[in-house]
N, C-alpha and C positions, 0 to 999 in steps of 0.2 A: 691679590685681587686680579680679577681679569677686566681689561681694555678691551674693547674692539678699536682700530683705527681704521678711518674714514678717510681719503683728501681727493678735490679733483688737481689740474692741472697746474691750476698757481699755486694748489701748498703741494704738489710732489719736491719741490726741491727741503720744503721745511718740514716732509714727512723723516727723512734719514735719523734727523736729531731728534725728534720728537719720540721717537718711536726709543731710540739709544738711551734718552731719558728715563722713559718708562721704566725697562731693563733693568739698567744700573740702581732704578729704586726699589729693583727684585718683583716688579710687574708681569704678567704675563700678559705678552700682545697679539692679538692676530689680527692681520693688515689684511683689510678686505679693498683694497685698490684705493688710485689708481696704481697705476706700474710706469708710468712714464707722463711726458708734459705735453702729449698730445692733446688738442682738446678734447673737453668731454663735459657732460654733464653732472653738476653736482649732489643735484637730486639724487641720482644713483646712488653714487656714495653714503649719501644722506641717510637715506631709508634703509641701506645694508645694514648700516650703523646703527641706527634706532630701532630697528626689527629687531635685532640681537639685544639690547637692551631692554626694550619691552618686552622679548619673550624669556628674561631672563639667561640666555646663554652666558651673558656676561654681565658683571655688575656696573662697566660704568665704558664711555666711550667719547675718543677724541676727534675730531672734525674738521679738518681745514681745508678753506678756500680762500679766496681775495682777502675777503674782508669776514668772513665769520659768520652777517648776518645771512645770506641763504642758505648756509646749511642750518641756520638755526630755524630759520621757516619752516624748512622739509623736516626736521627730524623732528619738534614739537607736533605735528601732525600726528604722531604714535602715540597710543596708549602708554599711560606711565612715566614717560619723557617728558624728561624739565632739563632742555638742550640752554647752555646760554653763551651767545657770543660776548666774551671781556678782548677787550683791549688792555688792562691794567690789571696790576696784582690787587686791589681793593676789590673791585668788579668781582674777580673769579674768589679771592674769602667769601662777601658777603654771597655770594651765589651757592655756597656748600652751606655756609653757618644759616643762613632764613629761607631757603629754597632748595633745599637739597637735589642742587643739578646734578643731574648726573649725566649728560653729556657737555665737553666744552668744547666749544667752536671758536677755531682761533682766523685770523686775518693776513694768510703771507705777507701780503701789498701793506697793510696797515702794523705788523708789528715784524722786528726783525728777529733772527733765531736766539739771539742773547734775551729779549724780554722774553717773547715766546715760551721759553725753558724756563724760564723762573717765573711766570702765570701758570705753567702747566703744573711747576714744583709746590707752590701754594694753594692751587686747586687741591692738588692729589694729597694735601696732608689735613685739610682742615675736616673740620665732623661735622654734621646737622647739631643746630640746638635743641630744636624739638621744642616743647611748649607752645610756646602762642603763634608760634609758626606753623605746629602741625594743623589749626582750622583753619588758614590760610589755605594751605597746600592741597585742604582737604573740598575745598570750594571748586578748586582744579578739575576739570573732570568728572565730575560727581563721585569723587573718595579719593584716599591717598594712602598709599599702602606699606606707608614707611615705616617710621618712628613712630609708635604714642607719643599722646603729650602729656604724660606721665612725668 
């Protein structure tokens, strides 16, 4: 599967591992900035990351700032994007299994690289359920172009 990663200045430090994560679980990542912990804005970020998933280049992308929720603003603004900020490994399951996110937005300031990596490791392995979620999902935007609910 392909990633895009996303982070501004407060996750550049918790982008190394995240990103090392990915990898090692045979991901392919390409890291659309930032490059350093100058500041910057996150929105940038944001919309690199969710352009690339809305237009398909990539199936699925990771996000960090402070705390999660502004990238999750800016990147739900796109077509297609079901971005969600978790702070916990329950958050990012039910957010694959009833919502098939596909961008996650994590929180440097709010979670450290040890949970971090294991939110990212339970995001990236659970599946959509599909059924009674897909009219849910399909309310979204007016359609959803995922799963049936077959």
């Amino acid at each position: 599967m392909r990633y895009a990663f996303g982070c501004d200045h407060a996750g550049f430090a918790l982008k190394a591992v995240l990103i090392e994560e990915l990898k090692a679980a045979g991901q392919e990542v390409i890291d659309m900035g930032t490059d350093s912990t100058e500041p910057t804005d996150y929105t940038t970020y944001a919309n690199k990351v969710a352009e690339a998933v809305s237009q398909g280049q990539v199936e699925r992308g990771i996000l960090v700032c402070g705390t999660g929720a502004g990238m999750a603003l800016a990147a739900n603004k796109h077509p297609d994007v079901r971005a969600v900020a978790a702070s916990d490994c329950y958050t990012a399951r039910m957010s694959r299994r009833h919502n098939d996110a596909n961008i996650l937005c994590l929180g440097a300031r709010v979670t450290g690289p040890g949970l971090a990596t294991e939110i990212l490791r339970v995001w990236m392995k659970e599946e959509f359920e599909g059924g009674r979620h897909v009219a849910r999902l399909q309310k979204m935007r007016g359609g959803y172009k995922g799963v049936s609910a077959d």
